[in-house]
C-alpha positions as a Python dict, from the first residue, in 0.01 Angstrom:
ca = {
    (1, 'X'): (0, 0, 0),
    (2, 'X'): (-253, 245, -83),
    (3, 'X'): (-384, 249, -436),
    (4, 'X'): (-398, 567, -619),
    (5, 'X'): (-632, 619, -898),
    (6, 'X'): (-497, 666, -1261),
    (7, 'X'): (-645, 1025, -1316),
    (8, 'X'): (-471, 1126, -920),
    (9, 'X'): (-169, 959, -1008),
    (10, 'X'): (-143, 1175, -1354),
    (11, 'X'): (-257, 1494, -1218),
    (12, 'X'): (22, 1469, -921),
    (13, 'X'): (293, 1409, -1246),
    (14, 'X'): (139, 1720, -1422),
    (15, 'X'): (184, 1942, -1096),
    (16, 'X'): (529, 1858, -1032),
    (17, 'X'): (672, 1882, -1409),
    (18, 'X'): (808, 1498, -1354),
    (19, 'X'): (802, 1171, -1574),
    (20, 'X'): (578, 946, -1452),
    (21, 'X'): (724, 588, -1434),
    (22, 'X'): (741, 337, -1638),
    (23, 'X'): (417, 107, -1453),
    (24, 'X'): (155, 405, -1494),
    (25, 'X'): (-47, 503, -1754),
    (26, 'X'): (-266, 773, -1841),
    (27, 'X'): (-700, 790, -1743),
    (28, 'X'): (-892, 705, -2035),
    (29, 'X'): (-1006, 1053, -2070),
    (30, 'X'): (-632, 1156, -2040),
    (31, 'X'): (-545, 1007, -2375),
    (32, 'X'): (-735, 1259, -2593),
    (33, 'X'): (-798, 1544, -2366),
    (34, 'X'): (-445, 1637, -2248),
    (35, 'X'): (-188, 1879, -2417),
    (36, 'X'): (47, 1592, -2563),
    (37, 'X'): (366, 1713, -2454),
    (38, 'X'): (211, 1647, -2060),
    (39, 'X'): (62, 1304, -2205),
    (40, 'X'): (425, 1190, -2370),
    (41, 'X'): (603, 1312, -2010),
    (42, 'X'): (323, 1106, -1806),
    (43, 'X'): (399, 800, -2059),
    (44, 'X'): (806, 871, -2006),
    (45, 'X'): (858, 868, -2399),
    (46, 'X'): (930, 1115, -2651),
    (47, 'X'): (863, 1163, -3043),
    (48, 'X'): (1183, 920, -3130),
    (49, 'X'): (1020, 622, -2891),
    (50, 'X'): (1208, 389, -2628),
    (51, 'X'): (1428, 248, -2613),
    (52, 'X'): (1511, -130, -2646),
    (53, 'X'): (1579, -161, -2290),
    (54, 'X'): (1349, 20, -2145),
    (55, 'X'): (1087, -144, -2387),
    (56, 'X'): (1182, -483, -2250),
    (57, 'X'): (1076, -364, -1898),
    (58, 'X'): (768, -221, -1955),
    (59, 'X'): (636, -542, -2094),
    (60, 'X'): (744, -733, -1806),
    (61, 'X'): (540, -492, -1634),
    (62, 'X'): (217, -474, -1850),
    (63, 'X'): (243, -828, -2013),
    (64, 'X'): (144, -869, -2413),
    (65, 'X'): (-45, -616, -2601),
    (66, 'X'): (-319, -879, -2691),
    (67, 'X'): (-644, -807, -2618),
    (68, 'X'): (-817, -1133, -2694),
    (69, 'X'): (-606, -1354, -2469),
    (70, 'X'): (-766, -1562, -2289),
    (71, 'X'): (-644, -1746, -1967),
    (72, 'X'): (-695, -2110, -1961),
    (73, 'X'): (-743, -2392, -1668),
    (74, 'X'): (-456, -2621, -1597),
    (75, 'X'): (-530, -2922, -1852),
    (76, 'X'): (-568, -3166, -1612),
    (77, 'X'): (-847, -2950, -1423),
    (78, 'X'): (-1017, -2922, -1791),
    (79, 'X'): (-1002, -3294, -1795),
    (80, 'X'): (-1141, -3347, -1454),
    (81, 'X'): (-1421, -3093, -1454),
    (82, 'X'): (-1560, -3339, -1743),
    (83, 'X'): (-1674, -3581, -1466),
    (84, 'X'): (-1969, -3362, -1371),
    (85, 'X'): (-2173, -3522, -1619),
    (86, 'X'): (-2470, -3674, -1397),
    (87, 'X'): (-2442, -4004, -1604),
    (88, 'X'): (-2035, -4049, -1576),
    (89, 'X'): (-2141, -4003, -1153),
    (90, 'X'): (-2378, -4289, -1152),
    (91, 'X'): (-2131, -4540, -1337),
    (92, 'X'): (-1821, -4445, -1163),
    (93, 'X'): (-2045, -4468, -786),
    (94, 'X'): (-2231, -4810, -924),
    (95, 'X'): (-1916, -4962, -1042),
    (96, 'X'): (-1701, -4852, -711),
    (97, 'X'): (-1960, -4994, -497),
    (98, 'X'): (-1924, -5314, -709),
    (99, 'X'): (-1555, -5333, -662),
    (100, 'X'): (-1572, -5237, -282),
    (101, 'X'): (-1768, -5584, -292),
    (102, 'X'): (-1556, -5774, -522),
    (103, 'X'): (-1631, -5709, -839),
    (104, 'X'): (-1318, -5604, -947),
    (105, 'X'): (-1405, -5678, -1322),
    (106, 'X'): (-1700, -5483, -1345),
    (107, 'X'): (-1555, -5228, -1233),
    (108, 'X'): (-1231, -5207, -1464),
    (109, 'X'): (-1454, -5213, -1743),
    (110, 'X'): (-1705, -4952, -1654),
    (111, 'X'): (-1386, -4689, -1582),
    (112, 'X'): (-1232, -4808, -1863),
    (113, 'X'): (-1506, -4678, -2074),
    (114, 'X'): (-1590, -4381, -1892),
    (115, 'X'): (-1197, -4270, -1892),
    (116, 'X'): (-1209, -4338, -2277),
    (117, 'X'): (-1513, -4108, -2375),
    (118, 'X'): (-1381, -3804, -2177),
    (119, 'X'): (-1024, -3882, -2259),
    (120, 'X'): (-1118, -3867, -2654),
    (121, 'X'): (-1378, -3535, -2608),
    (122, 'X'): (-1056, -3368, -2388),
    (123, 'X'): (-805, -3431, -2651),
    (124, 'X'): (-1006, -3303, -2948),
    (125, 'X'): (-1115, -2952, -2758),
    (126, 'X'): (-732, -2944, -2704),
    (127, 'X'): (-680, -3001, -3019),
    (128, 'X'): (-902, -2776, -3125),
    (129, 'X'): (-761, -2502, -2916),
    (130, 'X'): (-378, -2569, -3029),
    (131, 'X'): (-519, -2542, -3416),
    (132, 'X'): (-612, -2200, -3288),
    (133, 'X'): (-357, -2072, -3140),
    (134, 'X'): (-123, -2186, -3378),
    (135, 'X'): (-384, -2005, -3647),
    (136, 'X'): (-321, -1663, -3431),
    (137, 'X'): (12, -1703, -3441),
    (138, 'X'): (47, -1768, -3800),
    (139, 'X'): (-80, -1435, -3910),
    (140, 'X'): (30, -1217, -3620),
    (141, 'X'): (49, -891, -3724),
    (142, 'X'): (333, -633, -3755),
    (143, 'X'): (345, -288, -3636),
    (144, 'X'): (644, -31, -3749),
    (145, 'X'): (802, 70, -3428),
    (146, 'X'): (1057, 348, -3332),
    (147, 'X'): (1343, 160, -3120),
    (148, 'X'): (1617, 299, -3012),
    (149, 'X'): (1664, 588, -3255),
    (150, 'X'): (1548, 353, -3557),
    (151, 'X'): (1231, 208, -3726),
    (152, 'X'): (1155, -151, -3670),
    (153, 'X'): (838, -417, -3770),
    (154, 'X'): (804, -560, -3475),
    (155, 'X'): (475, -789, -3377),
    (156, 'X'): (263, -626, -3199),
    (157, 'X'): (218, -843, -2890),
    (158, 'X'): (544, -699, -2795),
    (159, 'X'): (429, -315, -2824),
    (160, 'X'): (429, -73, -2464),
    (161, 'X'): (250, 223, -2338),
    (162, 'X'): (494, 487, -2498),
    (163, 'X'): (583, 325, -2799),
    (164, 'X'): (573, 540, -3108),
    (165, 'X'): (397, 386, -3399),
    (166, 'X'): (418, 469, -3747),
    (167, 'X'): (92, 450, -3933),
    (168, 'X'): (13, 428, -4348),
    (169, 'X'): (-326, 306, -4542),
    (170, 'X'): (-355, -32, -4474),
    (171, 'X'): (-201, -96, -4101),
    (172, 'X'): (-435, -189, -3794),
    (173, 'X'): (-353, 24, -3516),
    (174, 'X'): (-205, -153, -3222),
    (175, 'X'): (-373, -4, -2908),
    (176, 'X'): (-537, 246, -2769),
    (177, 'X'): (-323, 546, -2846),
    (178, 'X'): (-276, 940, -2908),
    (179, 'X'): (-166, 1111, -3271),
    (180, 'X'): (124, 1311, -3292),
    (181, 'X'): (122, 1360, -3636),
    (182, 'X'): (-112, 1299, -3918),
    (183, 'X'): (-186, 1363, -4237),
    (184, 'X'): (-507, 1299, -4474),
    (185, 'X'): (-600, 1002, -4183),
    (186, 'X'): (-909, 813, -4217),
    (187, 'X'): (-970, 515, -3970),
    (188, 'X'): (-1276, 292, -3994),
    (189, 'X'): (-1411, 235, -3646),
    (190, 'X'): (-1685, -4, -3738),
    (191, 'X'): (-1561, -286, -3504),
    (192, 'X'): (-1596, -30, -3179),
    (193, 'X'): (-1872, 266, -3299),
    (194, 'X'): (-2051, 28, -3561),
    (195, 'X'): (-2038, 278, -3786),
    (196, 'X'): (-1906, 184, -4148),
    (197, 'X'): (-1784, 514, -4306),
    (198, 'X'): (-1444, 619, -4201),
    (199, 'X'): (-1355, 887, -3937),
    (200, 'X'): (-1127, 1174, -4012),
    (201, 'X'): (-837, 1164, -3735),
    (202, 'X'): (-644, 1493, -3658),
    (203, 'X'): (-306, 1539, -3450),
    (204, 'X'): (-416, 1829, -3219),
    (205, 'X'): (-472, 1901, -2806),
    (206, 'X'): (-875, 1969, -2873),
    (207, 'X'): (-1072, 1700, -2947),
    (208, 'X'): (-1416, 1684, -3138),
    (209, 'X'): (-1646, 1389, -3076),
    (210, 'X'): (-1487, 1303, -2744),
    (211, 'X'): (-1825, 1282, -2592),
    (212, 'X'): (-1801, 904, -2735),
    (213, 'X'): (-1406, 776, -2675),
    (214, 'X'): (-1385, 600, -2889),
    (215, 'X'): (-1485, 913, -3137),
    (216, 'X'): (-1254, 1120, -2992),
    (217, 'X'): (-1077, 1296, -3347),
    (218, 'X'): (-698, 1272, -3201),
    (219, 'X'): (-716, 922, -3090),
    (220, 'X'): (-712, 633, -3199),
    (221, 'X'): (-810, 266, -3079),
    (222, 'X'): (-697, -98, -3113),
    (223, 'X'): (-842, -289, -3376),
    (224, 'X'): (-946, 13, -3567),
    (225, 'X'): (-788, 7, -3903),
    (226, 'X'): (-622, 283, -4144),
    (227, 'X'): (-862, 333, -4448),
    (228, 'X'): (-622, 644, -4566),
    (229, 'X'): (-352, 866, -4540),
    (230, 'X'): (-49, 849, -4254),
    (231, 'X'): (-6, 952, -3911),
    (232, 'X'): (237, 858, -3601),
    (233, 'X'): (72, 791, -3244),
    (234, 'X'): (190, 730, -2923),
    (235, 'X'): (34, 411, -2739),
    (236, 'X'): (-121, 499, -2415),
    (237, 'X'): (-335, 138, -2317),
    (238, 'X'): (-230, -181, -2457),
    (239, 'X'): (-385, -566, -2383),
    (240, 'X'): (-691, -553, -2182),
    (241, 'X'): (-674, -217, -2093),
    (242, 'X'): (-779, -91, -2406),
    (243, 'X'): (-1089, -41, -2551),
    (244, 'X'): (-1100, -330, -2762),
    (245, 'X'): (-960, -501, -2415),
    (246, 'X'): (-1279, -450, -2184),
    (247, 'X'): (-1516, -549, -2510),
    (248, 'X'): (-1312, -900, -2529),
    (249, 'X'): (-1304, -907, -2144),
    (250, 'X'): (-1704, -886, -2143),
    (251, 'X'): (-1730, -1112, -2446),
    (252, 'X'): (-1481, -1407, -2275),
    (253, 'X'): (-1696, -1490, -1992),
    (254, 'X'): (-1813, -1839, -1956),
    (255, 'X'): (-2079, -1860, -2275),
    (256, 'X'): (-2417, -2019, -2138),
    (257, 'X'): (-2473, -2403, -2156),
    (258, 'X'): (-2610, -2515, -2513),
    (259, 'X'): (-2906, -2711, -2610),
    (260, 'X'): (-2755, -3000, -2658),
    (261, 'X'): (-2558, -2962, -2323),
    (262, 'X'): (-2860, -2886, -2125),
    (263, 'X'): (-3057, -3182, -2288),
    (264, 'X'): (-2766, -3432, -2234),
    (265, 'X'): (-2761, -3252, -1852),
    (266, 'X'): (-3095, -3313, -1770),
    (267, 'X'): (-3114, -3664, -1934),
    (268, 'X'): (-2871, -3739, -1667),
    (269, 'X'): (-3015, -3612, -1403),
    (270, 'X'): (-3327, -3762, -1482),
    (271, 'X'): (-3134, -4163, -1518),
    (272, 'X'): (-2997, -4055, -1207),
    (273, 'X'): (-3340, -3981, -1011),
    (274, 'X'): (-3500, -4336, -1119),
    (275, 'X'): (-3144, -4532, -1059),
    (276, 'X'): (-3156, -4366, -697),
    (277, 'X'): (-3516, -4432, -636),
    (278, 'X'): (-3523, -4776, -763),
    (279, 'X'): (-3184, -4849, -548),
    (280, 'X'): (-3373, -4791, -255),
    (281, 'X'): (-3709, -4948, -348),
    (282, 'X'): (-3513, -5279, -415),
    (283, 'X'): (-3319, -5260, -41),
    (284, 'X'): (-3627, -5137, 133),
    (285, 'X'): (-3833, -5435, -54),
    (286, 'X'): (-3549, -5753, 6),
    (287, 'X'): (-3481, -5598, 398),
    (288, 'X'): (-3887, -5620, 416),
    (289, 'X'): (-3849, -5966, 292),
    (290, 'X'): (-3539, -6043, 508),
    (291, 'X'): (-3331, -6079, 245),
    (292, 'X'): (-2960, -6120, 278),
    (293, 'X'): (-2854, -5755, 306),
    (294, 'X'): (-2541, -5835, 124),
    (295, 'X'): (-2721, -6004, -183),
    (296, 'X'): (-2999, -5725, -182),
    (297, 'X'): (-2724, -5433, -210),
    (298, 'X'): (-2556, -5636, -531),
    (299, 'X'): (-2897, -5685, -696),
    (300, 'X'): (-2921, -5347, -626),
    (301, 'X'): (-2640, -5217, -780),
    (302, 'X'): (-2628, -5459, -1069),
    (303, 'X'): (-2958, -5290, -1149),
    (304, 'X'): (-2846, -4937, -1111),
    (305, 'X'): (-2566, -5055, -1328),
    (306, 'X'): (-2822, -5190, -1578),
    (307, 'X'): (-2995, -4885, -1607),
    (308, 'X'): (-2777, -4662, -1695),
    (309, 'X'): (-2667, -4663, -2039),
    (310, 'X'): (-2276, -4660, -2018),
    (311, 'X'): (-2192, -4660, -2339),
    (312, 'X'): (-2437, -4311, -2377),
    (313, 'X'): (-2118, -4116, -2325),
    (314, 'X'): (-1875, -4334, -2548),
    (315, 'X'): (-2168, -4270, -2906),
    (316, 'X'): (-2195, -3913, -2831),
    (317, 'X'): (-1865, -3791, -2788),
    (318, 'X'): (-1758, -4045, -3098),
    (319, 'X'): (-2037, -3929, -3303),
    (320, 'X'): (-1928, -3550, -3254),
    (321, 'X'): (-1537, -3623, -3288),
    (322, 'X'): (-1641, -3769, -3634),
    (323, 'X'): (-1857, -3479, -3718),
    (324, 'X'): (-1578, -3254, -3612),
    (325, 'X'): (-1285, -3465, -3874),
    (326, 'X'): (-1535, -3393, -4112),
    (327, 'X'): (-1548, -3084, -4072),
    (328, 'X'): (-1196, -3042, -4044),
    (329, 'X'): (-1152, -3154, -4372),
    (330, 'X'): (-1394, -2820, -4491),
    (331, 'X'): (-1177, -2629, -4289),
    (332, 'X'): (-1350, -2588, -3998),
    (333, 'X'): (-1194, -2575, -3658),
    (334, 'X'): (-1434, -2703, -3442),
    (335, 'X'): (-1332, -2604, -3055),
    (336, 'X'): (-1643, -2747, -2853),
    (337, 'X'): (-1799, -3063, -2961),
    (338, 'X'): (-2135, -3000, -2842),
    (339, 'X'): (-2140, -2684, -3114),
    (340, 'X'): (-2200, -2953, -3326),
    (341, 'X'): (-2545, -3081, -3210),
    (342, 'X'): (-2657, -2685, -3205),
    (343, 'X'): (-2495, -2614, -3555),
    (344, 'X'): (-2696, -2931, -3713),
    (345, 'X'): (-3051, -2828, -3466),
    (346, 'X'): (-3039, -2497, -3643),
    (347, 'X'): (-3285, -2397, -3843),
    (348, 'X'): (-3240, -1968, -3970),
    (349, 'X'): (-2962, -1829, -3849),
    (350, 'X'): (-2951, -1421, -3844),
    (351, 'X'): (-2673, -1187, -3817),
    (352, 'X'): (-2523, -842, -3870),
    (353, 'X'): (-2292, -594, -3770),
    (354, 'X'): (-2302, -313, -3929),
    (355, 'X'): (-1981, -203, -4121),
    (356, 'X'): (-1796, -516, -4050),
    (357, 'X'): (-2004, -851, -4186),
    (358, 'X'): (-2208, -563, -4400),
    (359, 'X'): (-2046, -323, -4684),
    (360, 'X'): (-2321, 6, -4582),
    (361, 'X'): (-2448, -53, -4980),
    (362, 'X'): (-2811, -40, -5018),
    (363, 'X'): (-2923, -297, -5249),
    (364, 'X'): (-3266, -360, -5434),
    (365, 'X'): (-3353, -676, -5425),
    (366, 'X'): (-3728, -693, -5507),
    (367, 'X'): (-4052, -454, -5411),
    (368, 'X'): (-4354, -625, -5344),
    (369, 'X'): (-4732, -507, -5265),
    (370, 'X'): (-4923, -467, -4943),
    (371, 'X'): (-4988, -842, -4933),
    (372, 'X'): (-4608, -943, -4990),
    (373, 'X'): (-4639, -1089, -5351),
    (374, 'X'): (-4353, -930, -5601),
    (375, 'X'): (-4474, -638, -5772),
    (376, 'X'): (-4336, -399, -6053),
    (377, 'X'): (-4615, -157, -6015),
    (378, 'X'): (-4508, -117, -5650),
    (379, 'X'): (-4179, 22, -5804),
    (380, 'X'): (-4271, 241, -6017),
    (381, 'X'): (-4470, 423, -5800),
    (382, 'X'): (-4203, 412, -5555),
    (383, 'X'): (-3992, 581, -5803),
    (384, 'X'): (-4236, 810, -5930),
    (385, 'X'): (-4270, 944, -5540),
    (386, 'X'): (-3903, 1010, -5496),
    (387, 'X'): (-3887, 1146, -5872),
    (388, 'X'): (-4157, 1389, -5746),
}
């Protein structure tokens, strides 16, 4: 099957006067720059909204309108890739070659503390995650839908391209979507544009500001808010396919490895370079000798074993579960352990976004001279200049 580009597919349903179906949705630019009667045909809705049946199949089609899912590994491939660490290698080789020569024992003992450390790191990231989730879920929030000929709260996870939305002071909006009606709206768009003061919205076909999208005057965009006034939209994108979507798509790639990560990485790696090279010293040496192969390659290993610090793994991961109960108790929900180490390493931490962590209110704080000590004079003249 051929795949036909969004902006093709609408422009064929324009032509022919028919209603797209139910699995397409309009090109970004077609949200704000079409007449919306064409835009509510290509999204097979009308003014009232769908209906509960026909609701129920779009989502099957386009999943949950949730931007900031993420999908996660199988648990028990989380729990395995946790066996990369360099150090966790060199015990569980050491202590196999041990048992492939009897050493049953040593062996037991070595996995059995190994399979405890990553066992305990494994369940508290779970943990972590569940706490979460179950956080999300707690304050989902509700979006006043037109179903079948009436107007429902429903959560808006379960919202579809065509859905008509109801708007007041006070709501988030839902998805990416177009206005059929408004009145006095104001939405702030810091979280997309970064700008703090709110933008007017207007229900009409001709957009101003649509140079930006996501300043396009009769649209509106998930995870916006409603500073003011009322209006009714239509959604055209939902879930990852809004605008909102591809920012929490870019943001959920895999994060770089921390500090403390790195360090622990390259500690291993470095145990593991000496334990290899001293392995083969020792057998090179006792075969020089004419030692007993057999005996050489236990020595050997019973040094490799001794060299590597196996209960490294154990202190760490205990040390940061404990850090993270503590911090539990502050309410803190602490989803990677090693956060932790970088957390405590820190030293000035700086951040802004303007109009969301900010308020866009200048404060004075203090004025100082050109060598940075506090100084009064320095505002007065200050004030003097802008007086003049």
């Amino acid at each position: 099957m051929n795949a036909v580009p969004e902006r093709d597919m609408l422009n064929g349903a324009l032509s022919s006067g028919a209603t797209a179906p139910a699995a397409s949705e309009p090109a970004p630019e077609a949200v704000w720059q079409e007449p919306l009667e064409r835009l509510l045909a290509v999204l097979g809705t009308t003014p009232a909204g769908l209906s509960g049946a026909e609701a129920s199949a779009r989502l099957a089609v386009y999943g949950p309108n949730d931007a900031a899912t993420v999908k996660r590994s199988p648990l028990w491939l989380q729990f395995l890739v946790r066996f990369r660490n360099p150090l966790v290698i060199i015990l569980l080789v050491a202590s196999g070659l041990s048992a492939a020569t009897g050493d049953i024992a040593s062996f037991l003992i070595v996995f059995c503390i190994v399979t405890a450390s990553i066992t305990l790191d494994f369940v508290q990231e779970v943990r972590a995650q569940n706490a979460v989730e179950a956080l999300r879920r707690s304050v989902a929030v509700q979006a006043t839908v037109r179903r079948d000929g009436a107007v429902v709260s429903l959560p808006i996870d379960g919202l579809v391209p065509g859905d008509v939305v109801e708007l007041i002071a006070g709501d988030l909006v839902p998805a990416d979507a177009r206005l059929i009606e408004s009145r006095d709206l104001f939405v702030n768009q810091a979280l997309l544009t970064g700008e703090p003061y709110p933008a007017e919205k207007l229900a009409n076909d001709k957009a101003t500001g649509a140079e930006n999208p996501s300043g396009a005057s009769n649209a509106v965009f998930a995870g916006t808010s409603v500073i003011s006034g009322t209006g009714t939209i239509v959604l055209c994108r939902t879930g990852d396919r809004t605008a909102l979507g591809h920012l929490a798509t870019s943001l959920s790639e895999k994060p770089p490895a921390t500090a403390f990560a790195v360090g622990i990485r390259r500690f291993g790696m470095l145990i593991m370079r000496l334990t290899v090279l001293m392995v083969l010293f020792v057998l090179v040496i006792n075969i020089f000798f004419h030692r007993p192969v057999l005996e050489s390659l236990m020595f050997a290993l019973a040094l490799a074993v001794g060299l590597t610090p196996e209960l490294l793994p154990m202190i760490v991961t205990v040390t940061l579960a404990r850090s993270a109960m503590e911090l539990a108790k502050r309410k803190v929900i602490v989803k990677r352990l090693s956060a932790i180490h970088d957390l405590g390493a820190m030293d000035v931490l700086c951040t802004d976004k303007t109009g969301t962590l900010t308020e866009a209110i200048i404060k004075l704080v203090r004025t100082i001279d050109g060598s940075g000590a506090a100084s009064r004079r320095a505002f007065v003249y200050a004030y003097a200049n802008r007086a003049g």
